[in-house]
TIZAPA-493359 format. One record per residue (C-alpha): residue in one letter; chain; z negated, y, x. Coordinates in pm, 1 decimal, decimal comma. Example, Ala and Ser with C-alpha at 12.3 -4.5 7.8 and 13.67 -1.06 7.14 Angstrom:
// TIZAPA-493359
+------+-----+----------+----------+----------+
! type ! mol !        Z !        Y !        X !
+------+-----+----------+----------+----------+
!    A !   A !   -780,0 !   -450,0 !   1230,0 !
!    S !   A !   -714,0 !   -106,0 !   1367,0 !
+------+-----+----------+----------+----------+
// end
This chain:
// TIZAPA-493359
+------+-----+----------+----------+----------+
! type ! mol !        Z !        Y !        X !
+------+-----+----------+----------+----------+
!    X !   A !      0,0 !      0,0 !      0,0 !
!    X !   A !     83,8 !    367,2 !    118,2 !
!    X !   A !   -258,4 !    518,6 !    209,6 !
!    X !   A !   -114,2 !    888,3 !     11,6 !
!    X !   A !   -163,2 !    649,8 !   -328,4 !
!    X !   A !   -519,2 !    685,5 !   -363,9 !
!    X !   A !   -792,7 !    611,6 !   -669,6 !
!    X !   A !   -934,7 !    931,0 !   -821,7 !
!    X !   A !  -1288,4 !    859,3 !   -656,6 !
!    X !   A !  -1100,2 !    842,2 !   -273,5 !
!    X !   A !   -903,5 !   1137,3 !   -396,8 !
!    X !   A !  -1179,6 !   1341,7 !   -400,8 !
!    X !   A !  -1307,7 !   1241,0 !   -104,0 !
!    X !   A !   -995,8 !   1334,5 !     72,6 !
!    X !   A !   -988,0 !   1683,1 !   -106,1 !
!    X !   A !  -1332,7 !   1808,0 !     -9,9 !
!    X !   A !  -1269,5 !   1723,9 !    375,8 !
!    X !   A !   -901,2 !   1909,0 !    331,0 !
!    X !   A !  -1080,6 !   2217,6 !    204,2 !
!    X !   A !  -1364,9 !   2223,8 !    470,8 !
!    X !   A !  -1126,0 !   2186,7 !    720,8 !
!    X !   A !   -967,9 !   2491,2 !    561,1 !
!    X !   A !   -683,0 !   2366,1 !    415,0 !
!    X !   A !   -530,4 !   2521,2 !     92,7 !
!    X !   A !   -442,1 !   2258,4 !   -191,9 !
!    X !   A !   -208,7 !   2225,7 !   -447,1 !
!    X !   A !   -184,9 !   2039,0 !   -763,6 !
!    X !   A !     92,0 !   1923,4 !   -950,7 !
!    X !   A !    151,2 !   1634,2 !  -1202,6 !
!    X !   A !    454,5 !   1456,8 !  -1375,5 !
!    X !   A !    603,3 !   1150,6 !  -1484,5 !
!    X !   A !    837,0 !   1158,6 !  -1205,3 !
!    X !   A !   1017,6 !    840,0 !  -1365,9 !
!    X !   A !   1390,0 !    832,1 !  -1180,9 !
!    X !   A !   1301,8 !   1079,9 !   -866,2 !
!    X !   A !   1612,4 !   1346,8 !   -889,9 !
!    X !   A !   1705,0 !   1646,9 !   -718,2 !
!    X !   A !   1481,1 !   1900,5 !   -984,0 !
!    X !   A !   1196,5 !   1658,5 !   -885,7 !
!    X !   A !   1273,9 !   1696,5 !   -512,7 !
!    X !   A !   1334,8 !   2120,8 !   -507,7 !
!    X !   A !   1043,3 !   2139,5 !   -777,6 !
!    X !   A !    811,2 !   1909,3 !   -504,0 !
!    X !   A !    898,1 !   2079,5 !   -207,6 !
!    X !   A !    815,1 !   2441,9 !   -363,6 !
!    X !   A !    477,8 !   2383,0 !   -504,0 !
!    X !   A !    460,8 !   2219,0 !   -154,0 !
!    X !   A !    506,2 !   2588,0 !     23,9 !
!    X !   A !    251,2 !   2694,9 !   -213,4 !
!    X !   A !    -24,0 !   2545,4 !    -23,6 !
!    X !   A !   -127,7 !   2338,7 !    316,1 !
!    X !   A !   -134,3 !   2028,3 !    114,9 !
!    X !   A !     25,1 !   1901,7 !   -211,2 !
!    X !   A !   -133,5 !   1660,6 !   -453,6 !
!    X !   A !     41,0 !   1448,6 !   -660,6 !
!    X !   A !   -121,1 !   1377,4 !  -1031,0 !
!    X !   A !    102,6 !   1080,7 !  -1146,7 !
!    X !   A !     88,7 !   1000,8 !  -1531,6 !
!    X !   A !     33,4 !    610,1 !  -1586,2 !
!    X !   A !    263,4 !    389,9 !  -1743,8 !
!    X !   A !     43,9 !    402,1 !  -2075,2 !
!    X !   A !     -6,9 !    765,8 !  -2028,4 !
!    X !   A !    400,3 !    806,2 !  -2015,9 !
!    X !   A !    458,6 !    548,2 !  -2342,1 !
!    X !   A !    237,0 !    817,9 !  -2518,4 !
!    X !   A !    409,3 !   1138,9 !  -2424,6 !
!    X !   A !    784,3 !   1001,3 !  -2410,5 !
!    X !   A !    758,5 !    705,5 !  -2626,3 !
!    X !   A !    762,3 !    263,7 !  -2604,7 !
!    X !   A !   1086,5 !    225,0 !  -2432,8 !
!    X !   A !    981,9 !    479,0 !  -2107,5 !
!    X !   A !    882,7 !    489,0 !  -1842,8 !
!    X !   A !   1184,7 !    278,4 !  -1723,7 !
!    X !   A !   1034,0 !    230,7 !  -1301,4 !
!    X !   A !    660,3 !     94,8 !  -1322,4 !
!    X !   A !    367,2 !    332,6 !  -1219,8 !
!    X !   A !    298,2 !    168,1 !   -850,3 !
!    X !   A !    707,8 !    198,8 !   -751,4 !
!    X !   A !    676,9 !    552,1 !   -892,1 !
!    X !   A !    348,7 !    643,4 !   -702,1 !
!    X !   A !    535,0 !    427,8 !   -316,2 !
!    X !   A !    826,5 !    624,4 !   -373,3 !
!    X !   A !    662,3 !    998,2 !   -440,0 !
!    X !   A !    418,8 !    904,1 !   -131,7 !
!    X !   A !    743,3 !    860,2 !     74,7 !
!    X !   A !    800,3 !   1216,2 !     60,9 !
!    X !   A !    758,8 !   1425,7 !    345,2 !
!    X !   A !    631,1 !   1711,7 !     82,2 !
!    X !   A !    407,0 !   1509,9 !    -43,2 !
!    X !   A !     44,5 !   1448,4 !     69,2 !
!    X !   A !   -162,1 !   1250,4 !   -181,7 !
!    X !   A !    -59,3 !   1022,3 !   -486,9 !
!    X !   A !   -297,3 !    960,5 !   -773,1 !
!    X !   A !   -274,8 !    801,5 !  -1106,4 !
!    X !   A !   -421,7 !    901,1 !  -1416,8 !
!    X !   A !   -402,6 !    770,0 !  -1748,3 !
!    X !   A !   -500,4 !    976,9 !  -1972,8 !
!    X !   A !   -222,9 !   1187,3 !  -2170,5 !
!    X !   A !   -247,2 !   1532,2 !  -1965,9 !
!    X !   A !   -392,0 !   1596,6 !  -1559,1 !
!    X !   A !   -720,6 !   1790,3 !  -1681,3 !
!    X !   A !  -1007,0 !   1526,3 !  -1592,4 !
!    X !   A !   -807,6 !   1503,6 !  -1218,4 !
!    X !   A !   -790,7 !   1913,7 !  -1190,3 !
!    X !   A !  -1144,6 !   1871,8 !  -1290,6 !
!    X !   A !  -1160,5 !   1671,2 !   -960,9 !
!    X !   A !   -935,2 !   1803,4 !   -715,2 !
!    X !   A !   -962,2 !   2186,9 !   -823,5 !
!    X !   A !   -734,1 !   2286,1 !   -669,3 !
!    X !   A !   -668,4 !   2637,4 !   -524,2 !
!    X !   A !   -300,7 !   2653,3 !   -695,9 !
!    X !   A !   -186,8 !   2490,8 !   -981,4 !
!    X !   A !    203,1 !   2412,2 !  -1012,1 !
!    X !   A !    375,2 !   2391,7 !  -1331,5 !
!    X !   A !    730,9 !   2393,0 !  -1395,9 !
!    X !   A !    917,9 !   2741,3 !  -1545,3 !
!    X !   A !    979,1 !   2541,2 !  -1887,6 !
!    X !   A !    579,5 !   2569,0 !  -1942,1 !
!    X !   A !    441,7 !   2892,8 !  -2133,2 !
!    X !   A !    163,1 !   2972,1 !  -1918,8 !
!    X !   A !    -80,7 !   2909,9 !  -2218,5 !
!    X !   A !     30,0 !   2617,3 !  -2218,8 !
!    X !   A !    -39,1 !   2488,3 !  -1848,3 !
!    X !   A !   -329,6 !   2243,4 !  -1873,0 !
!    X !   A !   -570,9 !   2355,3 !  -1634,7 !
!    X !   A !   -490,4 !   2666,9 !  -1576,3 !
!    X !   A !   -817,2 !   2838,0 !  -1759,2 !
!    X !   A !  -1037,6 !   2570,6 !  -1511,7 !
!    X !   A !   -798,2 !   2651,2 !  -1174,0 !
!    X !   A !   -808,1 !   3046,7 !  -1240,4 !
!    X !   A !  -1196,3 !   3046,4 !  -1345,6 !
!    X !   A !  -1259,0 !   2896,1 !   -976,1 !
!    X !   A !  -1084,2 !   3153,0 !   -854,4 !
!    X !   A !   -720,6 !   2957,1 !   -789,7 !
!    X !   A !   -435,0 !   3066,6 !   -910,9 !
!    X !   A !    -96,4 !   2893,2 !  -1083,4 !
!    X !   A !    247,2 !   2904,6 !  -1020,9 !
!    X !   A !    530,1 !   2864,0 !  -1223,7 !
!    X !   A !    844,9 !   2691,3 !  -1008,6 !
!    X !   A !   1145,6 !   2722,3 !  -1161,8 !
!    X !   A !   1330,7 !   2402,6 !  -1308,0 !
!    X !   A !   1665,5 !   2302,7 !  -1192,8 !
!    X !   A !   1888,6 !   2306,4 !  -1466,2 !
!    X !   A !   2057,1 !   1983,0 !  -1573,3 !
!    X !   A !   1879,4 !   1762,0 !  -1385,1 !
!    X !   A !   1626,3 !   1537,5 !  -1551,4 !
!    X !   A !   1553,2 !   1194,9 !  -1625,4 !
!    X !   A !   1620,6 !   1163,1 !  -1958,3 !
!    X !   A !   1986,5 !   1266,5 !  -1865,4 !
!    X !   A !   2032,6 !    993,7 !  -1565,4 !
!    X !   A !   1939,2 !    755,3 !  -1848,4 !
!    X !   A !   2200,7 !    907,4 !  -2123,5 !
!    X !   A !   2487,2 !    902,5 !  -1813,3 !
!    X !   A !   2419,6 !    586,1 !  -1702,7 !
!    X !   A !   2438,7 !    422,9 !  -2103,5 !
!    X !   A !   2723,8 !    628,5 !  -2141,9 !
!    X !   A !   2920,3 !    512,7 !  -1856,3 !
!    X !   A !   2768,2 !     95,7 !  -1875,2 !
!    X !   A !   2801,3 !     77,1 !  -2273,6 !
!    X !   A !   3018,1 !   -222,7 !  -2324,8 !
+------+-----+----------+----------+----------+
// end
């Protein structure tokens, strides 16, 4: 196993000793079902946000409830080794409840990244980051890249 993929408990561990070593951290979550290019752009710039980037990675069960039974289409584990593999990336955790807020609640991290198609109201976490005195950023999404289109092309062009 990659030794970024870590269990919530370990992950806060490793989060303390990045701070008191003085090390800013950032927090992002996702699905990240078929890694695409918007992942990879959207990964690298929360990335620059900080001095380290941590990964909140919803759970297959967690993913069935926001996208429905027939998702996530890659299990959790392959989606946690291949996120780990990225350069950008520093830490890998999954959750499994619906939304990040109980692993924000853990890592607090000094900036929150959400993607540009989030209102800012609507950013879970952001009330907890900001009250600690973090901050959250907004990266912008790239258009026509997502998951749920690699699936549509790849029915559309395989369809017997």
């Amino acid at each position: 196993m990659n030794p970024k993929i870590v269990e919530r408990q370990e992950l806060q561990q490793q989060v303390e000793a990045l701070k008191k070593s003085g090390r800013r951290v950032v927090f992002t979550n996702g699905c990240f079902e078929l890694l695409h290019v918007g992942h990879v752009r959207y990964l690298e710039a929360a990335r620059a946000q900080g001095d380290c980037l941590v990964v909140g990675l919803n759970s297959d069960g967690s993913v069935r409830q926001i996208k429905g039974l027939k998702r996530p289409v890659v299990p959790e584990q392959e989606r946690a080794e291949v996120l780990a593999s990225l350069a950008c990336v520093d830490l890998v955790t999954i959750f499994d409840e619906p939304d990040p807020l109980a692993t924000i609640r853990k890592v607090m991290p000094d900036v929150l990244v959400k993607g540009a198609d989030w209102a800012e109201d609507a950013i879970i976490g952001r009330e907890f980051v900001e009250g600690h005195g973090g901050r959250v950023v907004r990266i912008p999404v790239t258009e026509g890249a997502s998951t749920t289109r690699i699936i549509e092309t790849i029915l559309a062009k395989y369809r017997a």
